[in-house]
Structures are given as C-alpha cells and as structure tokens.
C-alpha positions in Angstrom: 11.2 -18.0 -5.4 8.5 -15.1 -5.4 9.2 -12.5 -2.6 5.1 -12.0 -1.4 3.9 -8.3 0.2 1.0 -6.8 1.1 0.0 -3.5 1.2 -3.0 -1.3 2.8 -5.4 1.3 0.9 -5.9 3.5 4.0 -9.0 5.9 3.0 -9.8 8.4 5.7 -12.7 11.6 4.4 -11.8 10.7 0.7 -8.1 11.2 1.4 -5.3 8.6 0.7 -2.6 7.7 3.6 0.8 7.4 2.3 4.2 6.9 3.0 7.5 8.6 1.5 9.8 6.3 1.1 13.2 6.6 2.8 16.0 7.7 0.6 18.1 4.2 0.9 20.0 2.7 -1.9 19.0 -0.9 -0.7 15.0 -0.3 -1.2 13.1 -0.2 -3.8 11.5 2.9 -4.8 13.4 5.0 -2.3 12.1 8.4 -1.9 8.8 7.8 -4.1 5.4 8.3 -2.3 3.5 5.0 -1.3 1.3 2.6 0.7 2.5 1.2 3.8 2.5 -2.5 4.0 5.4 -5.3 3.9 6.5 -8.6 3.1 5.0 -11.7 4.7 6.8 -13.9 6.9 6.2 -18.0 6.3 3.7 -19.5 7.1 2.1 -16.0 8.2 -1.4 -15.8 6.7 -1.6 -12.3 4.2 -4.1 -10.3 6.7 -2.4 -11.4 9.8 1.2 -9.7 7.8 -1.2 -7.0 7.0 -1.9 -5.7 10.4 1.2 -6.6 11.8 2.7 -4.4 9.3 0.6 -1.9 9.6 1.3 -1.4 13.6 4.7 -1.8 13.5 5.0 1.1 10.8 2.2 3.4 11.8 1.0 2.2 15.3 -2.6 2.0 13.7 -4.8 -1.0 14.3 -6.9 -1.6 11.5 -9.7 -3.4 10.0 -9.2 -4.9 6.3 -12.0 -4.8 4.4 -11.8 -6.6 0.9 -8.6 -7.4 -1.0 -8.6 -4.6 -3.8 -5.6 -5.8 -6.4 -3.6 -8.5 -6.9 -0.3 -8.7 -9.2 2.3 -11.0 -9.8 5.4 -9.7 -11.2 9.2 -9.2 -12.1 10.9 -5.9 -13.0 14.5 -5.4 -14.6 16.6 -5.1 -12.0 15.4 -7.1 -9.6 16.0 -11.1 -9.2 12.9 -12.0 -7.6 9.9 -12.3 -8.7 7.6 -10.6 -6.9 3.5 -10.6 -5.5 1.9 -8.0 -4.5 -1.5 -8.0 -2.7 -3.5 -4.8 -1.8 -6.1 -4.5 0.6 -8.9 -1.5 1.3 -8.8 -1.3 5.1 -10.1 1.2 8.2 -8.6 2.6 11.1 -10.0 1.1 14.3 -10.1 3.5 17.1 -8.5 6.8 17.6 -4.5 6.6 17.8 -2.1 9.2 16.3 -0.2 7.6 13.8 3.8 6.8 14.8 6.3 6.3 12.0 8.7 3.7 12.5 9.4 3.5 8.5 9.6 6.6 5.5 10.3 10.4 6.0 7.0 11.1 6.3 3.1 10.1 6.3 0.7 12.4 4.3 -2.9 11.9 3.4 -3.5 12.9 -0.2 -7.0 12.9 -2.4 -6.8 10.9 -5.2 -6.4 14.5 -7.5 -3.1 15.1 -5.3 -2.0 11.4 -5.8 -1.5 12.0 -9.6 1.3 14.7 -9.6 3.3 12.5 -7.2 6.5 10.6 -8.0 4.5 7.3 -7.1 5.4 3.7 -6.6 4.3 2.5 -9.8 2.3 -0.4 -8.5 1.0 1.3 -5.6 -0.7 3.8 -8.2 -2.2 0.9 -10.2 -4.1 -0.7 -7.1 -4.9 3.0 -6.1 -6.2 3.7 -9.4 -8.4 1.0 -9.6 -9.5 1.4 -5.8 -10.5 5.3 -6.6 -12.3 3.9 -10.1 -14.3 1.5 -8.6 -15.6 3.3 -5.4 -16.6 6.0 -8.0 -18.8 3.9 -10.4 -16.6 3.4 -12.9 -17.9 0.9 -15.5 -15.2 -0.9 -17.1 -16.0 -2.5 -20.8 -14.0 -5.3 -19.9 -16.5 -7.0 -17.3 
C-alpha cells in the first residue's frame, strides 16, 4: 500500500510559505521547515485534497496552478511507501492566514530556504520550482 500526499508551493512577491513542523515523535520530519499539504483521503481527487488541506491548516483558499513534482518513494524507517505530489498554487483573496498545524508559518526567499533544516523532499520540489521559474536550462531535456 503507498500512503499518497500532496503538498502546495505557496509563492507570494518571490517569497516561499512554509510551515515548521511540530516537534512530535509520531510525524515525520518533526521540527524541520516545510510545505503545507496532506495525505489524500479515498476516492478524494489530489486538487480537491489540496485545497482542503490547505484551508483546514492555513484558512487560505487557493488556486492551484500546474502540478510542479512528482515522486514515488520509500525511506528507511518507514513501512510505507510513499507518493508525493507538489503543486505551484495562489492565494485567492485576502485572508490572514490561521494555523491549525506546525509552530509557525514564515515566508522565506528561495536564498533563506537553503540554510534551513528542510524536509528533504519538500526542498527537491522547491528546488526545481525556483530553477524553473528562473530559466534554468537543464541538459537533460
């Protein structure tokens, strides 16, 4: 059985939203900066877990643009396999953000990202989001 997530690249003036991850023994990652985002329920379709997620952790609706990365995978450690599906998205409208999940929300340029204690997956898909919407020309198209 593969556990499936999804996760939002929240971009806002060339800044980065991200979570810190609460410090619980039972998560993964605790107490590592990352996107927000969450499992999908059956049967639910992966943008419709998306925004759900997204308003029950930050109370922001939002628009999702293109999916961005996409990674299946398993880590020592962990039972299940796991898939991972990241998508660039936009705030609609003009609510303040209300954290039901995490310590904290930040917003962080892409400069800031990389001296963070990251999820390492989450820095991946932001990598290669911040690459791409800055003309990088990869060798391997």
């Amino acid at each position: 059985m593969t556990i499936k997530a999804v996760k939002a690249i929240i971009l806002v003036n060339k800044n980065y939203l991200l979570q810190l991850r609460d410090r619980k023994k039972n998560i993964s990652f605790p107490n590592h900066w990352g996107l927000f985002g969450g499992r999908i329920d059956k049967k639910e379709k992966n943008t419709i877990a998306l925004k759900r997620e997204i308003k029950e952790e930050t109370n922001l609706n939002i628009k999702i643009n293109r999916r961005v990365f996409n990674v299946d995978f398993d880590i020592i450690g962990l039972k299940k396999k796991r898939n991972l599906q990241y998508y660039e998205c936009e705030i609609i409208g003009k609510k303040k953000i209300k954290l039901s999940e995490g310590k904290k929300y930040k917003f962080f340029s892409f400069q800031q990202i990389k001296k963070l204690n990251m999820v390492p997956m989450d820095f991946v898909a932001l990598k290669s989001h911040y690459l791409h919407n800055n003309h990088f020309i990869s060798i391997y198209r």
